[in-house]
MIFI-684990 format. One record per residue (C-alpha): x, y, z negated; residue in three letters. Coordinates in nm, 2 decimals, decimal comma, padded with zeros to 4 digits. Layout:
N
      c1      c2      c3  code
       X       Y       Z   Ala
...
//
This chain:
271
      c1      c2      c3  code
  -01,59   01,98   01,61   Unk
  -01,36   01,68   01,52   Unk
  -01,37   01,55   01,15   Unk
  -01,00   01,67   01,11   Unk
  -01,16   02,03   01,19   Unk
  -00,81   02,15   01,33   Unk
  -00,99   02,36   01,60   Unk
  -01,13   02,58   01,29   Unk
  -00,78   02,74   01,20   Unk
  -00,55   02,97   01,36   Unk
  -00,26   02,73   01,34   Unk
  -00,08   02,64   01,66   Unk
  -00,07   02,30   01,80   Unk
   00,29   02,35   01,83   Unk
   00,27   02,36   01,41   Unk
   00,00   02,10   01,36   Unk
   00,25   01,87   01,57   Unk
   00,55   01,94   01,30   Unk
   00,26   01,88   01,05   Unk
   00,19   01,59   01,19   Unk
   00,56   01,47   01,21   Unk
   00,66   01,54   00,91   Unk
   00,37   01,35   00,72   Unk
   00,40   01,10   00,91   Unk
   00,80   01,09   00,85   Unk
   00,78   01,10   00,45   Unk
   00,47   00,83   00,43   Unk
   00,75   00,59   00,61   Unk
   00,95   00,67   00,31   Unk
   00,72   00,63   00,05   Unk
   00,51   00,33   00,18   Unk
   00,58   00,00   00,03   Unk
   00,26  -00,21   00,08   Unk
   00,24  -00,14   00,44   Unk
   00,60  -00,34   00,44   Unk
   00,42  -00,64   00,40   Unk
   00,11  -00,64   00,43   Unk
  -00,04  -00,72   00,77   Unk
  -00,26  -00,38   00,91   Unk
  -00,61  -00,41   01,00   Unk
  -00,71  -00,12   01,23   Unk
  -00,71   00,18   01,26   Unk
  -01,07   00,12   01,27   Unk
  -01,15   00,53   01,30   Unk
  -01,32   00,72   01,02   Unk
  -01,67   00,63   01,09   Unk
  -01,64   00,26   00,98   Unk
  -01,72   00,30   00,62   Unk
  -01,77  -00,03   00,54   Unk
  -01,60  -00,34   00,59   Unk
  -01,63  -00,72   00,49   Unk
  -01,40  -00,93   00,26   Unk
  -01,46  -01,27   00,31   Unk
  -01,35  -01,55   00,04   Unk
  -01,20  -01,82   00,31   Unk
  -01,21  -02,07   00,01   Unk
  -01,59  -02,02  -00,03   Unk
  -01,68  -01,90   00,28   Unk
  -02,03  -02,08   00,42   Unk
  -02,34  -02,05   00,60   Unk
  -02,60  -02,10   00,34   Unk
  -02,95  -02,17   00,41   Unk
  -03,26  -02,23   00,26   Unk
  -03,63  -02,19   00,31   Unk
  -03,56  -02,06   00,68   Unk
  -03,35  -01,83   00,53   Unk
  -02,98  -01,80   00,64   Unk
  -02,72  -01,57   00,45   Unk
  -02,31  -01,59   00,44   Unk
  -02,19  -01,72   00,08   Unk
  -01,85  -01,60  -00,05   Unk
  -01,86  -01,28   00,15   Unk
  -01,89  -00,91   00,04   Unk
  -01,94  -00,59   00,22   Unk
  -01,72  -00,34   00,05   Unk
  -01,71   00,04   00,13   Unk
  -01,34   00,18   00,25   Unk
  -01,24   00,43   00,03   Unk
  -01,07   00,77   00,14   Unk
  -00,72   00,89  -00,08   Unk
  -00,64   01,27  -00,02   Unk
  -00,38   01,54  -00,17   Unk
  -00,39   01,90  -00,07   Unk
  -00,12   02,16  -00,02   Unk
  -00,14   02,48   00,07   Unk
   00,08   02,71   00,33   Unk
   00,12   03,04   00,23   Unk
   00,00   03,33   00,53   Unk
   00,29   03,52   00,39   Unk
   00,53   03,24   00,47   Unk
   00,38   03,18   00,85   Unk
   00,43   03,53   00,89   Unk
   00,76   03,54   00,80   Unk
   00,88   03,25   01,01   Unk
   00,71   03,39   01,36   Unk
   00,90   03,74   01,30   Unk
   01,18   03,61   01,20   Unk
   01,20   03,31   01,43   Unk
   01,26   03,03   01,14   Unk
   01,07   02,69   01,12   Unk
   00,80   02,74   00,90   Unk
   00,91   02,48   00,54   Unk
   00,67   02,18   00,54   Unk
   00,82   02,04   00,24   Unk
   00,45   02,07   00,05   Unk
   00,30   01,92   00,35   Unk
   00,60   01,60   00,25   Unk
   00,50   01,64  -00,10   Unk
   00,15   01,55   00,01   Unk
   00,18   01,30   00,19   Unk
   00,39   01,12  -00,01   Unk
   00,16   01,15  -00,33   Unk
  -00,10   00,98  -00,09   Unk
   00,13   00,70  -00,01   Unk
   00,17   00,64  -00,39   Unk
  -00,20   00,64  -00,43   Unk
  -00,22   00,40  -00,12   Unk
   00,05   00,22  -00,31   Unk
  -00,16   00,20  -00,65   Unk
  -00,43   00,10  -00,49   Unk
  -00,30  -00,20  -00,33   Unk
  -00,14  -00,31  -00,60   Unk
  -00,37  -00,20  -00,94   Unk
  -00,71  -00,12  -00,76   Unk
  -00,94   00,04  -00,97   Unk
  -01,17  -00,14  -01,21   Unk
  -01,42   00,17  -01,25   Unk
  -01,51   00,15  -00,94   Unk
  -01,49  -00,20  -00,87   Unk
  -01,13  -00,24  -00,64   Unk
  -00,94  -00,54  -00,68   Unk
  -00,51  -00,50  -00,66   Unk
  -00,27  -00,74  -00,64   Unk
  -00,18  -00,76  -00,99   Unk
  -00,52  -00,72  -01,12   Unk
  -00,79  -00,98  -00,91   Unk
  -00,96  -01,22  -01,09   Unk
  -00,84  -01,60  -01,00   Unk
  -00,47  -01,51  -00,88   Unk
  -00,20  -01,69  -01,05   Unk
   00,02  -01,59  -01,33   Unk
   00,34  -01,71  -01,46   Unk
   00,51  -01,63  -01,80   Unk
   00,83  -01,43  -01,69   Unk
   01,19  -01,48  -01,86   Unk
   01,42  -01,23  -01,93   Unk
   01,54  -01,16  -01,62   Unk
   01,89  -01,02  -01,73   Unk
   02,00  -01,31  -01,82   Unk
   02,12  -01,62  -01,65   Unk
   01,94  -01,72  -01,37   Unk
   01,61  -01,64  -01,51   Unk
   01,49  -01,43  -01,22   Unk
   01,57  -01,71  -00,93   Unk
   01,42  -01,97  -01,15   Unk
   01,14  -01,76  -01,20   Unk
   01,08  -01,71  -00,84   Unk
   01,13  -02,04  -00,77   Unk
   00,87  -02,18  -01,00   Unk
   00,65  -01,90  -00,81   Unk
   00,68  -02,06  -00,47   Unk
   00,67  -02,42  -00,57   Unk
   00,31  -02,27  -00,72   Unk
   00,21  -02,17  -00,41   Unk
   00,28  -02,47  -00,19   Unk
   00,14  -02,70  -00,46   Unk
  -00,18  -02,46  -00,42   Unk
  -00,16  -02,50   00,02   Unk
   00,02  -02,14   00,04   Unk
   00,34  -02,25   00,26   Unk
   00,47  -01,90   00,31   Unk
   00,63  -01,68   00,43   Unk
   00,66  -01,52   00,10   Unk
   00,71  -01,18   00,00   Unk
   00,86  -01,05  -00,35   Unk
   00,77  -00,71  -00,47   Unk
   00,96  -00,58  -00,84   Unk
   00,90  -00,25  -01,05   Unk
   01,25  -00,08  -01,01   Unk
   01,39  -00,17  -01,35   Unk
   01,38  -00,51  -01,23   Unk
   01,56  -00,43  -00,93   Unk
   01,84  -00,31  -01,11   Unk
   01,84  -00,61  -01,33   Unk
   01,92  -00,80  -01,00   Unk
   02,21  -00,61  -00,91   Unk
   02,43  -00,85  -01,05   Unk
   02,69  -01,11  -00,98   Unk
   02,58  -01,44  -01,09   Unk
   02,85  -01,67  -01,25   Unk
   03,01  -01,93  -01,06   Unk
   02,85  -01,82  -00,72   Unk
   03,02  -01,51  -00,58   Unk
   02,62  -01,38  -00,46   Unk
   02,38  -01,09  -00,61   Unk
   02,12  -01,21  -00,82   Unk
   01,91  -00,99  -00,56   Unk
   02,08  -01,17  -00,25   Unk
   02,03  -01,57  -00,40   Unk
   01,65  -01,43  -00,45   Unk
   01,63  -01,25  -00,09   Unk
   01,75  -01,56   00,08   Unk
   01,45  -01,72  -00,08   Unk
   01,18  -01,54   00,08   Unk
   01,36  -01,44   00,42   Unk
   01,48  -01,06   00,28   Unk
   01,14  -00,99   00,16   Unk
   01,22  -00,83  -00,11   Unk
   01,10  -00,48  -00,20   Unk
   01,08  -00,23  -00,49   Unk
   00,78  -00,01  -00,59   Unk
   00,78   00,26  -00,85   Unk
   00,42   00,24  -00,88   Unk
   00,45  -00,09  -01,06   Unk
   00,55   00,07  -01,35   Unk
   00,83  -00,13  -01,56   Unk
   00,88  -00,53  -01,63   Unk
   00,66  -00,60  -01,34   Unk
   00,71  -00,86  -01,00   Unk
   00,44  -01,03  -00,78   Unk
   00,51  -01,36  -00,54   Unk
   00,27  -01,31  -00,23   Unk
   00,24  -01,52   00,07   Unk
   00,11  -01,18   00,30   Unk
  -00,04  -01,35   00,58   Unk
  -00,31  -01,23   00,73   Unk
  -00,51  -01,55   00,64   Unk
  -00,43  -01,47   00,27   Unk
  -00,45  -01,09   00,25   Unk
  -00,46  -00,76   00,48   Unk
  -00,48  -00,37   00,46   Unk
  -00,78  -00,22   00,64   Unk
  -00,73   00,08   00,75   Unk
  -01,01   00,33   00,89   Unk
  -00,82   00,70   00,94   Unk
  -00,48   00,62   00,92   Unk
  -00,29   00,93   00,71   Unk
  -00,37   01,27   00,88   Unk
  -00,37   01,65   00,81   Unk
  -00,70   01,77   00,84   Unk
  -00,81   02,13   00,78   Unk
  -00,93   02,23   00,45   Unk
  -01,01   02,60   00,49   Unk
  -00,87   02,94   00,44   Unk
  -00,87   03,09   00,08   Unk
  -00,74   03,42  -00,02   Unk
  -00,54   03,43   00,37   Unk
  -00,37   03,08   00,31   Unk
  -00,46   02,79   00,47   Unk
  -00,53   02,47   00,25   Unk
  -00,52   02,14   00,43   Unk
  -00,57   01,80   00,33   Unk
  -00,39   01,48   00,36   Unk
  -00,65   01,18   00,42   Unk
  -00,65   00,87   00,49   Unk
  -00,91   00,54   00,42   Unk
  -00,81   00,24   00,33   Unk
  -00,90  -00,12   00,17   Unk
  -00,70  -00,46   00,07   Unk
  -00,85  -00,73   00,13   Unk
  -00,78  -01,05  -00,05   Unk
  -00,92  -01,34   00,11   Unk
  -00,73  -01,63  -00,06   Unk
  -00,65  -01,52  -00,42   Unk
  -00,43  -01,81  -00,45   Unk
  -00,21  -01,67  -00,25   Unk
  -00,09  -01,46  -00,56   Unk
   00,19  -01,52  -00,82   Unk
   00,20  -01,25  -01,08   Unk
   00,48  -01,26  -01,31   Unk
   00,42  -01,15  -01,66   Unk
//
């Protein structure tokens, strides 16, 4: 039996196809990290384990005959998941009457997962022991203006990437804002006939994107290459088969994945 355990249900291939389409159509949407960040795999589900190197510390130590790698850590992948469930009732209906079965709860899923992906990337989870973007120790962080006024948010962004290449990081350079911020940037700066968002997006080559997992008040200045920072990934999203309770079928979306950050300096975080 495969890990997905598809071949333990009564669903048609036919259906685990639309399933398939239609999770993989709404993670698309959702997705933001995956916009940036340069992939690392699909490595399969059985590699649980993978390394994260510091390329700043990085070294061959040895001692007493003794040889072991300092400034690298073997960290286990982590697996996000959300369930939905498709009603027997409802498959029934739609072979008899000849309608496509509604896989908006399979979308739902699958885009709570990207979300989680999202968090993860960019929080991590300090109880049990994930670095994020915004939260690594060692990145660097920048008091931000008010970014409604003036020309706060270009200066701001700016002073980011002058950081960076005074730290070796000589792009390119990525700019991710909470949404609030976003709007802020929808605005015609005086005197120049541009965006705020446009004088910005010409700064980092149109890599500029918005996340509603960031919460409010929140941007982060990255330099995404693969050098700096990647997303492993082990099983890429997928429906697998849950079980059958009560005649319906429960199914989870899975997935594992890790970001790696090799070169913490690679970071801006405005605050």
């Amino acid at each position: 039996m495969s890990y997905l355990s598809r071949e333990a249900s009564t669903l048609s291939d036919k259906l685990w196809e639309k399933i398939d389409s239609a999770v993989i159509d709404a993670a698309r949407r959702a997705l933001v990290g995956r916009r940036f960040l340069h992939i690392f795999g699909p490595l399969g589900v059985g590699v649980n384990f993978i390394a994260i190197d510091d390329v700043d510390e990085i070294d061959e130590v040895s001692q007493d005959g003794i040889i072991i790698t300092k400034g690298r850590r073997l960290v286990e992948i982590p697996t996000i998941y959300d369930d939905f469930t498709l009603l027997a009732k409802d498959l029934e209906h739609s072979d008899r009457m000849g309608f496509p079965v509604d896989l908006s709860r399979a979308m739902a899923a699958a885009e709570a997962c990207s979300l989680k992906e999202d968090r993860l990337i960019f929080f991590g989870d300090s109880e049990l022991g994930y670095e994020g973007l915004l939260t690594a120790q060692g990145i660097n962080r920048i008091s931000k203006k008010e970014w409604a006024e003036g020309e706060n948010a270009f200066t701001d962004v700016v002073s980011g990437m002058q950081l960076l290449t005074e730290n070796g990081i000589y792009g390119p350079y990525a700019l991710v804002v909470s949404l609030d911020l976003y709007t802020q940037l929808q605005r015609l700066q005086p005197g120049t006939g541009l965006l705020e968002i446009d004088r910005i997006s010409k700064l980092v080559d149109g890599r500029v994107f918005k996340s509603p997992v960031l919460g409010k008040n929140k941007a982060i200045l990255v330099c995404p290459e693969s050098r700096n920072m990647d997303l492993v990934i082990g099983q890429d999203m997928a429906a697998a088969y849950l079980e059958q309770k009560e005649l319906n079928h429960v199914i989870r979306i899975l997935e594992t994945v890790l970001l790696r950050i090799k070169r913490k300096k690679a970071i801006v975080v405005f605050e």
